[in-house]
C-alpha positions as CSV (number, residue, x, y, z in Angstrom):
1,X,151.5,111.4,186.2
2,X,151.0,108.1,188.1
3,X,149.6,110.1,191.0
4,X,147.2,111.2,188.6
5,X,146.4,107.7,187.4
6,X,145.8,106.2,190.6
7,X,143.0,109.5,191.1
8,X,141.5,108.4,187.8
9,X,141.4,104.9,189.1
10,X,139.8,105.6,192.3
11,X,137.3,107.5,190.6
12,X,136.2,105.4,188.2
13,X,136.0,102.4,191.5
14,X,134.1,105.1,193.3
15,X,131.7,106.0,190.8
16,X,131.1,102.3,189.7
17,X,129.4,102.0,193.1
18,X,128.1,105.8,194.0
19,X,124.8,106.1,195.1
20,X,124.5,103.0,196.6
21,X,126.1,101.4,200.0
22,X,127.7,98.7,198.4
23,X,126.4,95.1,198.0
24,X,124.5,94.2,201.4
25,X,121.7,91.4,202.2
26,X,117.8,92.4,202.1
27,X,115.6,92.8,204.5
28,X,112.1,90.8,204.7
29,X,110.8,93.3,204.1
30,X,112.8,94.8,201.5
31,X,112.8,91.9,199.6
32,X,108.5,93.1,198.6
33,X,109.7,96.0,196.7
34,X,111.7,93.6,194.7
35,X,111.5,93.2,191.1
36,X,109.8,90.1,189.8
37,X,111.8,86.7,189.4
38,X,111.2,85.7,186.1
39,X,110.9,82.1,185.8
40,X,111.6,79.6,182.6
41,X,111.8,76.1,183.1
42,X,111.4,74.7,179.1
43,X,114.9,73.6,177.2
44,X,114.0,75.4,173.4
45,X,115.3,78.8,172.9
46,X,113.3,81.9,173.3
47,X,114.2,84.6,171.5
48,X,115.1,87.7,172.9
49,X,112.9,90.8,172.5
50,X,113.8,94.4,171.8
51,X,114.3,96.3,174.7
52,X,111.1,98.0,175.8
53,X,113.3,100.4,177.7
54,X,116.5,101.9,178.6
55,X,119.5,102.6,175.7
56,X,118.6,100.3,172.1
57,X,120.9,97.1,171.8
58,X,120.2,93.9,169.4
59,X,119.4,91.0,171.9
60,X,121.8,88.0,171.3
61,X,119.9,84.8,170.9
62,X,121.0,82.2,173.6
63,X,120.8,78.7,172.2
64,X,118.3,76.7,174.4
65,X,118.3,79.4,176.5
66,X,116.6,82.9,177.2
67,X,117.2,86.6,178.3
68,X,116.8,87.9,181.6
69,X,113.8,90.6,181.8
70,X,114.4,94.2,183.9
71,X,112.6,96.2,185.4
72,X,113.6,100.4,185.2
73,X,114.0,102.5,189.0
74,X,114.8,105.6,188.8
75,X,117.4,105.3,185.9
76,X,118.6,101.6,187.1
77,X,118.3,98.2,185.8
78,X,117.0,96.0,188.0
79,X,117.1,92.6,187.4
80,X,116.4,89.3,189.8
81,X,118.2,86.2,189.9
82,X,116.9,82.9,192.1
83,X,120.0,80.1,192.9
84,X,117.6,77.3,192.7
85,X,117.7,73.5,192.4
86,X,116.3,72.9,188.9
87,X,115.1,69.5,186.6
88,X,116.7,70.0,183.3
89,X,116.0,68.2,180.3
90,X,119.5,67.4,178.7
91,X,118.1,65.9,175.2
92,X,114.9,64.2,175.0
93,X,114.8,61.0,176.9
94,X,117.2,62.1,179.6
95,X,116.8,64.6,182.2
96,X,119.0,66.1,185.4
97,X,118.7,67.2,188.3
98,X,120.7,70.4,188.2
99,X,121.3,73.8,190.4
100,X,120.7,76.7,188.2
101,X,119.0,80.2,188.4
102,X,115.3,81.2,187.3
103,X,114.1,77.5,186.8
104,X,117.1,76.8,184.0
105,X,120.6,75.6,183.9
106,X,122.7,77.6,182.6
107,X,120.9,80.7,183.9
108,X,119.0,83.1,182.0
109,X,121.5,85.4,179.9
110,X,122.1,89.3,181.6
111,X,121.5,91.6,179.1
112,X,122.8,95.4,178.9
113,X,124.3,98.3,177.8
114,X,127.7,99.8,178.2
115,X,127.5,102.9,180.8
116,X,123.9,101.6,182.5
117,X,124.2,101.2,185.7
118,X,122.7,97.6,187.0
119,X,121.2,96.5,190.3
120,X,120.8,92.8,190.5
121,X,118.9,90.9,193.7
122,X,120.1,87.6,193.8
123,X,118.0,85.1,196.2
124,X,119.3,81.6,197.1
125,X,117.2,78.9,197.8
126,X,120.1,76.0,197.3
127,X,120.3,74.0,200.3
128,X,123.2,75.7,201.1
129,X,125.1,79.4,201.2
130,X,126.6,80.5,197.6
131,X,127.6,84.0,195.8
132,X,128.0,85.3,192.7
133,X,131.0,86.0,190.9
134,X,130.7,88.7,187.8
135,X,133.5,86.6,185.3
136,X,135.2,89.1,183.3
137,X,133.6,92.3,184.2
138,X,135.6,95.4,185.5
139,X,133.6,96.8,188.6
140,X,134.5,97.3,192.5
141,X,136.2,94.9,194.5
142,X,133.0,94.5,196.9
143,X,130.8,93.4,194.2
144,X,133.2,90.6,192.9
145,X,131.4,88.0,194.6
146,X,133.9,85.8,196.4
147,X,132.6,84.3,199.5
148,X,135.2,85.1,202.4
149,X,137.1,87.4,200.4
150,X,135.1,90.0,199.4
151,X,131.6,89.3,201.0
152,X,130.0,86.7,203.1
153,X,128.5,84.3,201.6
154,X,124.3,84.3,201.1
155,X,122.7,82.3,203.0
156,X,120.0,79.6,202.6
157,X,116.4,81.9,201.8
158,X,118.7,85.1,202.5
159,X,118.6,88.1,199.2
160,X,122.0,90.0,198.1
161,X,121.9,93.1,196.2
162,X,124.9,93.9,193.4
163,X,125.3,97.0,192.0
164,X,127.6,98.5,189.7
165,X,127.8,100.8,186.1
166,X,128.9,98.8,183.3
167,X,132.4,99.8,181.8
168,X,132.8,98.4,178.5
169,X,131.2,96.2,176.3
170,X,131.9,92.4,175.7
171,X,130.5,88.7,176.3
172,X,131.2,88.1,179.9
173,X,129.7,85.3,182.5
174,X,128.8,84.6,185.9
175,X,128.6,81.8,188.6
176,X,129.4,81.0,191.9
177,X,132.5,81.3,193.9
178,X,131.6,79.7,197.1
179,X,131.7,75.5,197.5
180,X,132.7,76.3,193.5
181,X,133.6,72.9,192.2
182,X,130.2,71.5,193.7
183,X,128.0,74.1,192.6
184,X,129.6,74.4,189.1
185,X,129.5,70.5,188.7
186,X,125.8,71.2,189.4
187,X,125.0,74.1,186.3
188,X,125.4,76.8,188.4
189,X,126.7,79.5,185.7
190,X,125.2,82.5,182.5
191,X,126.0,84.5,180.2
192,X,126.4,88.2,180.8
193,X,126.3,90.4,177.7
194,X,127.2,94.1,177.9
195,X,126.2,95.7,174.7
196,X,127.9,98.8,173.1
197,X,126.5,102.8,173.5
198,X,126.0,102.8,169.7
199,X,124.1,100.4,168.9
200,X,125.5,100.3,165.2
201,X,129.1,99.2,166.4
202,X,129.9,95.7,166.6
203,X,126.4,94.9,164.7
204,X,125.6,92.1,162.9
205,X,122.3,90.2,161.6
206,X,122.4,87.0,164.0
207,X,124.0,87.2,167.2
208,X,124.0,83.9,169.1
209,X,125.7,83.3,172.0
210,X,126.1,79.7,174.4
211,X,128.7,78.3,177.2
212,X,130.1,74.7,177.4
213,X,129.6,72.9,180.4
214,X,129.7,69.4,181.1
215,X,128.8,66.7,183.6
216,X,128.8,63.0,185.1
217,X,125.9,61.3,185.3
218,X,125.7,57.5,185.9
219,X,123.7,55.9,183.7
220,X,119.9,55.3,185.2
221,X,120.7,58.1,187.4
222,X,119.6,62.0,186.9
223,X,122.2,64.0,189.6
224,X,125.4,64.9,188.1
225,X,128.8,63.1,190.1
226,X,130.5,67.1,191.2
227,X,134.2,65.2,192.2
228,X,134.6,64.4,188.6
229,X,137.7,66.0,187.7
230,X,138.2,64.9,183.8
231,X,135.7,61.8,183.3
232,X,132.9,63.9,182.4
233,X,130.6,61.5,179.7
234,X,128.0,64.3,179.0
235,X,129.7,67.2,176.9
236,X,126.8,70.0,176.6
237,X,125.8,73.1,175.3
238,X,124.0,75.3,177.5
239,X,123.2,72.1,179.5
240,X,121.6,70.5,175.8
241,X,123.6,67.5,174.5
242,X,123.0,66.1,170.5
243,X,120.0,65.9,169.1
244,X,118.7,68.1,171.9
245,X,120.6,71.5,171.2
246,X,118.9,73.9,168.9
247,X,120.3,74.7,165.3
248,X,121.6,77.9,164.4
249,X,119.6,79.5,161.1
250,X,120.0,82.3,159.7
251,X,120.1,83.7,155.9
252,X,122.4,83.7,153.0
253,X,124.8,86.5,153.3
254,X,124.0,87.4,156.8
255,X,126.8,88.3,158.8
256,X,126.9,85.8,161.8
257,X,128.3,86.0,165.0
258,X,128.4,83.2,167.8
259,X,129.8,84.1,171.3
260,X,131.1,80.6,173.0
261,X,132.3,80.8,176.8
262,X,133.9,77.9,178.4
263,X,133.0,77.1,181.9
264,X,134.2,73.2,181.9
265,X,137.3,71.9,182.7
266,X,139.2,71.4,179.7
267,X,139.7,73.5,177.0
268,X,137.4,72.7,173.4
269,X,138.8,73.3,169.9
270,X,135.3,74.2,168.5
271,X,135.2,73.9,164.3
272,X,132.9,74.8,162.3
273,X,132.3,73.2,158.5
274,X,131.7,75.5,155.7
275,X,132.4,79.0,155.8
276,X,135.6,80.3,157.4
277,X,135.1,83.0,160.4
278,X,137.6,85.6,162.2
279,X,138.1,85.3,165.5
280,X,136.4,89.3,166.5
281,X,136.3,88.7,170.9
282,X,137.8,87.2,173.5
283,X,137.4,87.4,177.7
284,X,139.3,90.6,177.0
285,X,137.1,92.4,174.7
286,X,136.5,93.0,170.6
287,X,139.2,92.5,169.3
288,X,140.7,95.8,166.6
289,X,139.8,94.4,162.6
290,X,143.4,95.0,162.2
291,X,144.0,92.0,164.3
292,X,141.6,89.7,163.9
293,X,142.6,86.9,162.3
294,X,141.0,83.6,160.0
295,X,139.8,80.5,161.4
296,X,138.1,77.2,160.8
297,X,138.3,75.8,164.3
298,X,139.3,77.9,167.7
299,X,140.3,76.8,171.0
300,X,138.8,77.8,173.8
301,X,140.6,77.4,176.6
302,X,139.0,76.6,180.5
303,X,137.0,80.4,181.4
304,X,137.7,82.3,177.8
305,X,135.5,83.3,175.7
306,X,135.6,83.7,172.1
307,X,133.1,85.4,169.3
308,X,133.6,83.9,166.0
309,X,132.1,85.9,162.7
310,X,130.9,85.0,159.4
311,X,129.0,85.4,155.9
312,X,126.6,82.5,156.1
313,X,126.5,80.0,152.9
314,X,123.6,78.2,152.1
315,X,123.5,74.6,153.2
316,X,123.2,72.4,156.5
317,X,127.0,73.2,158.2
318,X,128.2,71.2,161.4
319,X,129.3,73.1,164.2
320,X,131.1,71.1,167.2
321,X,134.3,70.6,169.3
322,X,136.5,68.4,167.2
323,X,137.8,66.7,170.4
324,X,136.1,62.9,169.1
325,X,135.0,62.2,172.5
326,X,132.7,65.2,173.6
327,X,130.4,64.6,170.5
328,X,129.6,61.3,172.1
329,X,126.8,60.8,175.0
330,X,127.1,58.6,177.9
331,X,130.3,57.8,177.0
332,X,132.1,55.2,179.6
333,X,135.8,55.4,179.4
334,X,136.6,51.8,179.9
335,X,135.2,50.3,177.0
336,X,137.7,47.4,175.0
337,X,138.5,47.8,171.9
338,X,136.9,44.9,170.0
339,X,138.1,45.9,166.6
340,X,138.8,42.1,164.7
341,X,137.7,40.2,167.5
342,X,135.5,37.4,166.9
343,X,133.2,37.2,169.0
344,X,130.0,34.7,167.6
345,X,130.5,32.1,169.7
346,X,130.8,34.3,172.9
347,X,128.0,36.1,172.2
348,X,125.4,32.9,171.4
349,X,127.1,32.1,175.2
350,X,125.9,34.7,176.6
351,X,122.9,35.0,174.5
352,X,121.5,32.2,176.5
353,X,121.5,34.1,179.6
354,X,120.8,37.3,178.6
355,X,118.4,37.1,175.5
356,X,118.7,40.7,174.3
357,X,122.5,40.6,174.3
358,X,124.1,42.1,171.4
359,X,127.8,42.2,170.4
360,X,129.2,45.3,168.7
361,X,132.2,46.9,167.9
362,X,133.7,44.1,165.8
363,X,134.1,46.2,162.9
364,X,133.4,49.6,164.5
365,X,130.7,51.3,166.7
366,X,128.7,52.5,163.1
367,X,126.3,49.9,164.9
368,X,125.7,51.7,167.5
369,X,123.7,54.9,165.2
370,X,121.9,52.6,163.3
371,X,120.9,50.1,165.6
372,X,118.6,50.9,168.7
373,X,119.7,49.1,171.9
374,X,118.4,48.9,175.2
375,X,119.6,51.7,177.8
376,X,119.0,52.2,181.6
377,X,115.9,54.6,182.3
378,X,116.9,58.0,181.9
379,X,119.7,57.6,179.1
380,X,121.0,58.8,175.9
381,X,122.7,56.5,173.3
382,X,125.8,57.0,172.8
383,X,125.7,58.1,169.2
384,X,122.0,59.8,167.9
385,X,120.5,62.2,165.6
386,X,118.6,60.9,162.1
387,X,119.3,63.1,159.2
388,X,118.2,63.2,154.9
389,X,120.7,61.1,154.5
390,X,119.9,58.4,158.1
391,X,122.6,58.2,161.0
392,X,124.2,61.5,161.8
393,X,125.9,59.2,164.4
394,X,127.0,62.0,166.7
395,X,126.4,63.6,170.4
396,X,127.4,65.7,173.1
397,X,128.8,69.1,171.7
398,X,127.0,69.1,168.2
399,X,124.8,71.1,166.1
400,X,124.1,72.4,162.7
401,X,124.4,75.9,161.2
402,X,121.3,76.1,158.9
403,X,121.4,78.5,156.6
404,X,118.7,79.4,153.7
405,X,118.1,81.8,151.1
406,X,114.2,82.7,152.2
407,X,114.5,82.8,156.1
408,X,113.2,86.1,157.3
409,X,115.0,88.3,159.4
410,X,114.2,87.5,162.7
411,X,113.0,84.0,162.0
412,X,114.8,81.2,164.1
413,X,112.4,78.7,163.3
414,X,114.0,75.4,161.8
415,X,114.0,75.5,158.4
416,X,113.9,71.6,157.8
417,X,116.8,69.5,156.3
418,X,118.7,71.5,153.0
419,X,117.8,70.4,149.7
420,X,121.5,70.4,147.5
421,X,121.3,71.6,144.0
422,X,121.4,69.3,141.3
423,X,124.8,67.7,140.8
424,X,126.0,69.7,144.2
425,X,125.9,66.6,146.5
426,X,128.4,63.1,147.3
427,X,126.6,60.1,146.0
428,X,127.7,56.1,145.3
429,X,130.0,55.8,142.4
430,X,128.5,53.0,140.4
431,X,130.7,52.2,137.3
432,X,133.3,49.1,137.8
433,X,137.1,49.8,139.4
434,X,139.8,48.3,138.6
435,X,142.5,46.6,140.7
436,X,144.5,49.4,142.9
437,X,147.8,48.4,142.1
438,X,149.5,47.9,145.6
439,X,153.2,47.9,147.3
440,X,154.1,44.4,148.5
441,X,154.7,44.1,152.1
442,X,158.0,42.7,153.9
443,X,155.8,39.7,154.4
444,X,154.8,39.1,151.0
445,X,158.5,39.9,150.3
446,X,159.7,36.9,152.6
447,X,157.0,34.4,151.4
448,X,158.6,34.5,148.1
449,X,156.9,37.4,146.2
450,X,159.4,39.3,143.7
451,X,160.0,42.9,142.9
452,X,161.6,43.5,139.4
453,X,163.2,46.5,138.5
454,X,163.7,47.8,142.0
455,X,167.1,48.5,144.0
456,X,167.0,49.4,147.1
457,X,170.6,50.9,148.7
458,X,171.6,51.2,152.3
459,X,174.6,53.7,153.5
460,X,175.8,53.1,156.9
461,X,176.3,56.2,158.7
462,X,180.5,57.6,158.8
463,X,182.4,58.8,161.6
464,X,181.5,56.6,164.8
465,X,179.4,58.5,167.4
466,X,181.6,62.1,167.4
467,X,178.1,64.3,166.8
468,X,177.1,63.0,170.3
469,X,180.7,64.6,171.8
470,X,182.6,61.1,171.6
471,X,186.2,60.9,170.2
């Protein structure tokens, strides 16, 4: 029996990569018969077309982000990545210089189907030699993309060619595994989505799919710091920090899903307001109904993945990692806390020298959504985003789930801010309140104040110290 295992094993490795010599480097003039590099530099999303060829699947929608187009040979996928420095805007008002693929960071999203067999060129012109590393997928050691391990790495202006047949079905990712902390610092990384055969399992009306990355970028300055190790102070989505990333819309009673891959380093507890959702997917696959289980917020650990499912509700729902500090832009990590300090007379000090000097965080940082400051060039505030109601106050890894009773199928478009039904929204209460009777403190209690009516009555603990093992 486990011989004939280990024959089912190698022949599933040695089918994975028949008809091909495994992955090798292209020739000059190879690379003409290539197929063509598709290139998409713009930050919006673009949704996804129907396939024009090949086995039917229902494109995910990649928030600000876009689908890798193929090209058919002979019964093969072909698809063609460029590793290339690109300028990415992060949210209007700010953008970085990034690596990426195909003129965006993250990469365009790899689109397929379970059983076809994929060929994928991948060209690098970084200033320096990289690979490609398939995150989750099952396929032959060769094509695993480790530099030193299991290929040598590609070099500047040289083309490598993958191939493999896709095994199952699942949200999976790629990026680099050679110089990897500088090159995933940079934005090197994608989503790689293997649809099922039938294109009726698994299906829902909206599938939307984005990864978490992050990065440190001095104010003023556009290039990311890559020896960060935990001071990142721009948490993104798909390289978009609040108000730059995308909402999510879709229709009442759709079913929903969102596919979230975490390429940072630290793990996000991502919650979402309104309706609850099962967990359905992880790194490891779809998970069986019989063991999916309820959520309002889920974790998502340092390269997981996990698709989240739900009946959309009318209204305007946040969506964001509930960690405080990754909804925040620009965020320096040295700040004082100036809560109850006083500090008029510093300031008119200081004022003198610096006329446009403004002192905050007295009484909070609300200030800091209402109030425009002044930033470096090439800056987001801290806290951003105007809504129906004025300062959302929020950045970094934020959006809203819109959902509305006449969007179209198909239509992404934003529908605009919800409008609440009569009687269905928080307002000011108006009428007068009385007193809230309080407890006196142990201060009050000392100047004199008097409690009637009230014994209070200590018992000193029995029996010495014996439950520590003294006699």
């Amino acid at each position: 029996m486990e011989e004939q295992k280990m024959s089912d094993r190698r022949q599933f490795f040695k089918s994975a990569g028949a008809g091909f010599l495994g992955m090798a480097a292209v020739s000059k003039a190879g690379t003409a018969l290539l197929p063509e590099a598709a290139v998409h530099t713009h930050a919006a999303t673009l949704p996804a077309k129907p396939p024009a060829n090949g086995r039917p699947f229902q494109p995910v929608l990649t928030l600000n982000g876009w689908s890798l187009p193929w090209r058919m040979k002979n019964g093969v996928k072909e698809f063609h990545l460029l590793a290339e420095p690109v300028l990415r805007e992060i949210a209007p008002g700010m953008q970085a210089n990034l690596w990426g693929y195909n003129g965006s960071s993250p990469g365009p999203t790899i689109e397929a189907v379970e059983g076809d067999r994929i060929r994928i060129f991948v060209t690098n012109h970084l200033p320096e030699p990289t690979t490609i590393h398939w995150h989750g997928l099952l396929l032959p050691s060769g094509m695993d993309g480790v530099a030193g391990l299991t290929q040598a790495p590609i070099a500047v202006g040289q083309t490598y060619v993958y191939e493999f047949v896709l095994q199952r079905p699942g949200t999976f990712m790629y990026h680099p595994h050679a110089d990897e902390m500088v090159q995933m610092a940079m934005g090197m990384m994608g989503l790689f989505i293997v649809h099922p055969k039938d294109a009726n399992q698994y299906k829902v009306d909206r599938d939307f799919a984005f990864l978490l990355n992050a990065y440190d970028i001095e104010p003023g300055t556009a290039t990311p710091r890559v020896s960060t190790m935990l001071d990142f102070n721009l948490w993104t989505w798909n390289s978009r920090a609040f108000p730059g990333i995308d909402p999510l819309v879709a229709r009442t009673g759709d079913k929903v899903r969102i596919r979230i891959g975490n390429l940072t380093m630290t793990n996000h507890p991502i919650h979402m307001h309104g309706p609850h959702f099962e967990v359905t997917g992880t790194d490891g696959g779809w998970i069986p109904e019989s063991a999916r289980w309820p959520e309002v917020t889920t974790d998502i650990a340092v390269g997981q993945m996990r698709a989240i499912e739900f009946t959309a509700l009318a209204g305007d729902w946040a969506i964001h990692c509930h960690k405080a500090h990754h909804t925040m832009n620009a965020m320096g990590h040295g700040l004082p806390t100036m809560i109850g300090v006083d500090q008029q007379e510093v300031a008119e000090r200081i004022a003198n020298l610096i006329p446009d000097y403004m002192a905050m965080g007295s009484n909070g940082m609300h200030d800091m959504a209402e109030m425009p400051m002044p930033l470096p060039a090439n800056t987001l505030p801290m806290m951003a985003g105007q809504g129906p109601f004025g300062a959302i106050g929020m950045g970094g890894m934020f959006s809203v789930v819109k959902v509305r009773d006449n969007i179209a199928a198909g239509d992404y478009r934003d529908p605009g801010w919800y409008r609440h039904p009569k009687g269905s929204a928080a307002k000011a209460y108006t009428a007068p309140l009385a007193p809230a009777p309080r407890a006196l403190s142990s201060a009050r209690k000392k100047a004199g104040s008097k409690t009637e009516g009230q014994t209070v009555q200590v018992r000193k603990p029995q029996g010495g110290h014996a439950h520590h093992g003294h006699e």
